[in-house]
N, C-alpha and C positions, 0 to 999 in steps of 0.2 A: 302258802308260798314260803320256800326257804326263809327267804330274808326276815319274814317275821316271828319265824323262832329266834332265829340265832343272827334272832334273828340275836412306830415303836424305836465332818468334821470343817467343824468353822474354824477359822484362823483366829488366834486371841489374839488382841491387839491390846495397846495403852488406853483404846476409849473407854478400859473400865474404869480407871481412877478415879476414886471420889469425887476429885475435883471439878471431872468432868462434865459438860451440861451435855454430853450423847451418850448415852452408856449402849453398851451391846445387850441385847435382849436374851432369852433363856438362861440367866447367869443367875437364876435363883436358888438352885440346889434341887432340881422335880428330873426326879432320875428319867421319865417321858423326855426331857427336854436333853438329855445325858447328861445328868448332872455333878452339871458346873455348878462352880459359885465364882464369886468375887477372888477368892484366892487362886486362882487361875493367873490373875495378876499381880495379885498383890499378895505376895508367897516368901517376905520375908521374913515371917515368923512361924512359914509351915502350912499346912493344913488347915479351913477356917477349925474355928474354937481352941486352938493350941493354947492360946493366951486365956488362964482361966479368969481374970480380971474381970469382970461386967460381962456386955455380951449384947446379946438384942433379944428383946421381948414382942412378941404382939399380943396389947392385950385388946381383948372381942371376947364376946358370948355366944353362946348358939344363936342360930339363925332361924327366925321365922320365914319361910319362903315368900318373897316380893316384900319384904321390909327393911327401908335399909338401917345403916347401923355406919358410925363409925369406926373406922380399925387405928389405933394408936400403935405405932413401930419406933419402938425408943432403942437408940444406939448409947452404949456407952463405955470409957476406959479411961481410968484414972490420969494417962499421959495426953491422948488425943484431942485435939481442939478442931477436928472437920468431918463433916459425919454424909455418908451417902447408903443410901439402900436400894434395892430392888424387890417387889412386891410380886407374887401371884395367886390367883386362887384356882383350883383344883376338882373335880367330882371324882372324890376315893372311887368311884362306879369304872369311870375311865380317865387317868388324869393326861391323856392328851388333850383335853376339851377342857373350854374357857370355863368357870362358875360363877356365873353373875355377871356385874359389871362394877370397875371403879372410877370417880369421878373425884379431879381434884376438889382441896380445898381451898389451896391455896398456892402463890405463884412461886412456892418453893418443890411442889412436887407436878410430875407432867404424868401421863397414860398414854404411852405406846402401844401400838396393835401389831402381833406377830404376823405379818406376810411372808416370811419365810427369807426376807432379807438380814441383812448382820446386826441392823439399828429398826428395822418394821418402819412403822407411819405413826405421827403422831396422831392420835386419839382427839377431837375435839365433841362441843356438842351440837355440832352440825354437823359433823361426820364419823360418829362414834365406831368403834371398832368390829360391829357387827355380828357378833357369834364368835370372833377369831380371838385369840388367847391373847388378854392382856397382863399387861407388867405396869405397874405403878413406880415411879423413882424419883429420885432429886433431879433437879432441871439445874441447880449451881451449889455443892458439896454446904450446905452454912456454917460457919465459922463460931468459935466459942472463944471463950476462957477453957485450957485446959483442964481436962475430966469433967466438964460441964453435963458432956450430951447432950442428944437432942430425939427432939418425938418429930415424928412425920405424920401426921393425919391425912387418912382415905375413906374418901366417903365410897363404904361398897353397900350394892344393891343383889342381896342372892338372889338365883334363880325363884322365879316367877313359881315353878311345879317342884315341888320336892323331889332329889335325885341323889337323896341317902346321905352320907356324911361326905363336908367339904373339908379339905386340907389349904391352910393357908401357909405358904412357903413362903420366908424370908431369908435375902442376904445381905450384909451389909459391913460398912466398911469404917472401922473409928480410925481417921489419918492422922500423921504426924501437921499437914496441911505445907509441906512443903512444893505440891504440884506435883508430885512424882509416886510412884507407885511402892518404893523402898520407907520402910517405916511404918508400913501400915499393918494395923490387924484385922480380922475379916471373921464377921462370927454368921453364923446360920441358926436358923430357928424351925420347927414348922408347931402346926398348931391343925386339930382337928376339931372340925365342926358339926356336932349333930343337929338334924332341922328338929323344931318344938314347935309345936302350933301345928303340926302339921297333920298328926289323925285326929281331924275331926269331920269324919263323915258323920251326917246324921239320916241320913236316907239309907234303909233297907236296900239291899243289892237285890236284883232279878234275874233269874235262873231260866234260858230259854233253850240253850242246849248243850252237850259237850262229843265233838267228834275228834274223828283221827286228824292229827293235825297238822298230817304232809295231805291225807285227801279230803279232809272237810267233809268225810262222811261217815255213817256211824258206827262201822267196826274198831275198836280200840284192842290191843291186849296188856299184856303184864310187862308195865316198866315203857309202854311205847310213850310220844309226845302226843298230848290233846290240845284241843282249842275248847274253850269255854266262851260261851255267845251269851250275853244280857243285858244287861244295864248298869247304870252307877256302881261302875269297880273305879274310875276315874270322874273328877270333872273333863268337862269336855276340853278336848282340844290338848289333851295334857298325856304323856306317853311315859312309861320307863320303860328300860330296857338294860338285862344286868350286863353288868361289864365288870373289866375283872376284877377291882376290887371288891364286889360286891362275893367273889368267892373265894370260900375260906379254905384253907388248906383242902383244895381242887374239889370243893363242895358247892355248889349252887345254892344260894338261900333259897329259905322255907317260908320268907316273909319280906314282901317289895314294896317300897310307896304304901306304905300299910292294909298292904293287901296280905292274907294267906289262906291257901286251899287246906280242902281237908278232903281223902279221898279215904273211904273205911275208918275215921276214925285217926286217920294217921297224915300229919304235914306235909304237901308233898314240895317238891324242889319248884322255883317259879322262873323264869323265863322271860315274861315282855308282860305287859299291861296296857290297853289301853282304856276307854270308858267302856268298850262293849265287847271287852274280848281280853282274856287270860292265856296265856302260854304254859301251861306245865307237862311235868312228866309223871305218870302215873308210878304207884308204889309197888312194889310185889304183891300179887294177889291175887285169888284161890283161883280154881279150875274152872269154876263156872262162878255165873253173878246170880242175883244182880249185886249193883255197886252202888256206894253212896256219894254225894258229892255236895259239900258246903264251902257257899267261898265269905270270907270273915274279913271286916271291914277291922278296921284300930284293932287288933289282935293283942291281945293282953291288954289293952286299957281300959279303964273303968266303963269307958263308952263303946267297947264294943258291940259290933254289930254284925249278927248271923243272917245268911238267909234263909228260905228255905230248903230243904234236903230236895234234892233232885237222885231219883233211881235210873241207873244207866242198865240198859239192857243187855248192851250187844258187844258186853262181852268173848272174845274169843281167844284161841289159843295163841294164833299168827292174827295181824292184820296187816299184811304188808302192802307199804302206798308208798310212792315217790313224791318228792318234793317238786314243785314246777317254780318255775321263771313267773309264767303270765298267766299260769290257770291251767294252762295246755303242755306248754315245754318242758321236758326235764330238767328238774335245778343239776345238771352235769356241768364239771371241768373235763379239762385235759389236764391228766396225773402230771403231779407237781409243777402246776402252772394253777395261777389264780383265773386263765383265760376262761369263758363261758360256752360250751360246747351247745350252740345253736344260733337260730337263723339270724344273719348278721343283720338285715333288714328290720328285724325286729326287735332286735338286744342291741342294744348298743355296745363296740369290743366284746362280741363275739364271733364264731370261729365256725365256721358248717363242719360236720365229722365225715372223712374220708375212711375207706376200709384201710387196716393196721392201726387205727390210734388207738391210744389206751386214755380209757375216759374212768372218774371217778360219776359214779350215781350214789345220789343222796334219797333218804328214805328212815321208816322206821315201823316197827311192828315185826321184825325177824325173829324175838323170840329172845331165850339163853345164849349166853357167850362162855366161851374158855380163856381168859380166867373170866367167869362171874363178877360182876361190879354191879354196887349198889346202886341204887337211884339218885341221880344229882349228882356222879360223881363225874370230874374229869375223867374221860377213858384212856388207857395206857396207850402204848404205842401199837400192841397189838394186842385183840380180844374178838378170835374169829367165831362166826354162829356154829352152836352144835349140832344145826338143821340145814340139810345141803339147802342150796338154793336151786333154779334155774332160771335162767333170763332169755326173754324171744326180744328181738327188734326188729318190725315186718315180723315177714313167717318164718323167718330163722332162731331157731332155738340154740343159743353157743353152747359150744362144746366147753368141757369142764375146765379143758386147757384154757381158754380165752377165759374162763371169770378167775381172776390172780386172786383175789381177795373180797372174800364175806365179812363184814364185820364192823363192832364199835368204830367209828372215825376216832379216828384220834385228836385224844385236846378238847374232844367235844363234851356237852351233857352223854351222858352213858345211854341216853335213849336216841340218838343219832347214829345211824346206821351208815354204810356207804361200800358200795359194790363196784369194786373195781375189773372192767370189761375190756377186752380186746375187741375192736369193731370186727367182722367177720369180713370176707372177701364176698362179693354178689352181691350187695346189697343195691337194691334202685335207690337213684336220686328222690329228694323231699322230705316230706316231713311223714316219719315208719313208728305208727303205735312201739311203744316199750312196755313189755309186762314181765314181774316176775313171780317165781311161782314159787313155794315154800310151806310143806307141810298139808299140803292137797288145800290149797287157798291163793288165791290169786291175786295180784295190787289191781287195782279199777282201772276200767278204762279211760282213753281219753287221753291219754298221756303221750307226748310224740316227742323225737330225734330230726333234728334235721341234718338229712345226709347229702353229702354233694361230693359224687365221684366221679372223678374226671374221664371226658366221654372217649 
């Protein structure tokens, strides 16, 4: 299925003031959040860090996954005597999404929960913030002797599953402590966190099988998405899935939750993980097979672990399959709409396709593109297939006019295909097998459209 490949203006107000025991939430500086900071308010010396004087530190170590640690967030500046911060953590993978959890230490600092309000909920431990993006902050600005400083201690708890490096974002505010937002300086910080502890698989991995990985069967070709089926790639219950910090100048990694494949020899780009099942995209390779295929637990470290070689046979030139919804449905939109083109009954906000709509279908195994793109690469905006296609839905085969566009999706891994269709006029109501055809090879059956045209 699709989704297991593959499988972004609030009023600023006074309540940032240091002083204050409500601060507005997202005001850390996490460009996800638009980032703001603290000088949003308190912008009478500019930009935060203008003042090169002190500043704010977080100091932490990497993180063992499900261990906690405490974060120290020290404010300082030679003239200021009141100090407030604001705290978050981050998964570089996707930094809309909360990492871990913080829990005070004490009754100078509170944890609010982002509900998508201007100040969220606060956070307690009868009703902690659940998955949703927390901010750690001062609950009353505390008070010094001038240029004192001061540290904020947060007790954080990372993620339970390793989910690649976490970014902790600070911002914070050293005041004059007059009550008011004029006088103050506003410094930002961030801090990146790699997990340690974290490849130590010690169980050999099991190799049960690898197919195409929009049909789950076992024609594959050169450069398509596969699925890999075994065992111990994950403890159980434990998922990655890369997001985009996890790709580097528009490259997919070669190594996830310390997992990586090796197909011929050669690393391939990885996808999703869970304990019994791998997402990647295969690498350029020869005319015929067979093919080799090893997936490597703690890759580069002293403990790693191979499994055995698995020979894939079914190799081909094309293997062209569709993505489905449910096993059965087409993973299709309606062109540039995120809406899901099939039966409403059974998708939730989806849309039955009527004749004239222009639907995007999703798939892979088409073959070369113009321009050619490597494997794992983000694909351009346009890289249409060098090999016509054809498309039936029911017993109608469209005309060349109605398919607008073969080719790479764009934005996606480089082995994600998408055929953009004009529905034809005649077609009967229900749910009309989709097949396409390319290079005298067919996508499997089994795959359906639901159509609903008005009687």
């Amino acid at each position: 299925m699709l989704a297991r490949f593959f499988v972004i203006s609030l009023a600023v107000g006074s309540s940032l003031l240091a002083e204050s025991g409500t601060t507005s939430i997202r005001f850390a500086g996490v460009q996800a959040d638009g980032g703001r900071d603290c000088s949003s308010c308190h912008s009478t010396f500019g930009a935060a860090n203008s003042d090169s004087r002190n500043g704010v530190t977080i100091d932490v170590v990497d993180y063992n996954p499900g261990v906690a640690q405490t974060i120290h967030v020290t404010v300082a500046h030679p003239l200021a005597s009141a100090w407030g911060f604001q705290l978050t953590a981050r998964p570089v993978s996707d930094e809309t999404q909360q990492a871990g959890t913080f829990t005070p230490l004490d009754d100078r600092v509170q944890v609010r929960c982002d509900d998508g309000s201007k100040f969220g909920f606060l956070s307690s431990s009868a009703t902690p913030c659940a998955g949703a993006r927390e901010f750690a902050e001062h609950v009353v600005a505390p008070r010094t002797a001038a240029g004192a400083g001061f540290t904020f201690d947060v007790r954080w708890l990372p993620p339970a599953n390793e989910v690649g490096d976490v970014r902790l974002y600070a911002s914070a505010v050293a005041a004059n402590g007059d009550g008011t937002a004029a006088g103050d300086r506003v410094y930002t910080a961030v801090r990146t966190l790699t997990a340690v502890g974290a490849c130590n698989f010690t169980q050999k991995p099991t190799l049960r099988t690898a197919v195409n990985g929009a049909s789950f069967q076992p024609g594959f070709s050169s450069q398509s998405l596969l699925s890999i089926f075994g065992l111990g790639f994950q403890v159980p219950g434990r998922t990655r899935v890369v997001g985009s910090g996890d790709i580097v100048l528009g490259q997919f990694p070669t190594q996830l939750a310390c997992v990586a494949v090796e197909i011929n020899n050669q690393r391939v780009p990885i996808a999703y993980i869970q304990q019994d099942q791998i997402n990647v995209q295969a690498p350029v390779l020869p005319a015929s097979g067979p093919v080799n295929l090893v997936v490597i637990l703690n890759p580069g470290k002293p403990n790693e672990i191979r499994s055995d070689i698995a020979t894939l046979t079914q190799l081909q030139t094309f293997a062209p399959a569709f993505f489905t919804l449910d096993g059965n449905q087409i993973a299709a939109q309606f062109a540039n709409t995120s809406t899901l083109a099939a039966d409403p009954s059974s998708i939730p906000g989806a849309r039955a396709v009527k004749s004239g709509d222009i639907l995007t279908l999703y798939g892979t195994g088409f073959g070369d593109t113009v321009p050619h793109e490597p494997s794992g690469l983000q694909a351009p905006s346009i890289a249409a297939l060098t090999t016509p296609v054809s498309v039936l839905i029911g017993s109608t085969t469209l005309s060349q006019a109605d398919v607008l566009y073969a080719g790479l999706s764009p934005g996606s891994i480089s082995g994600l295909y998408q055929i953009n269709v004009r529905v034809p006029a005649g077609l009967p109501s229900g749910k009309l097998p989709v097949l396409v055809r390319i290079g005298g090879l067919q996508s499997p059956d089994g795959v359906s459209i639901f159509v609903q045209n008005p009687l």
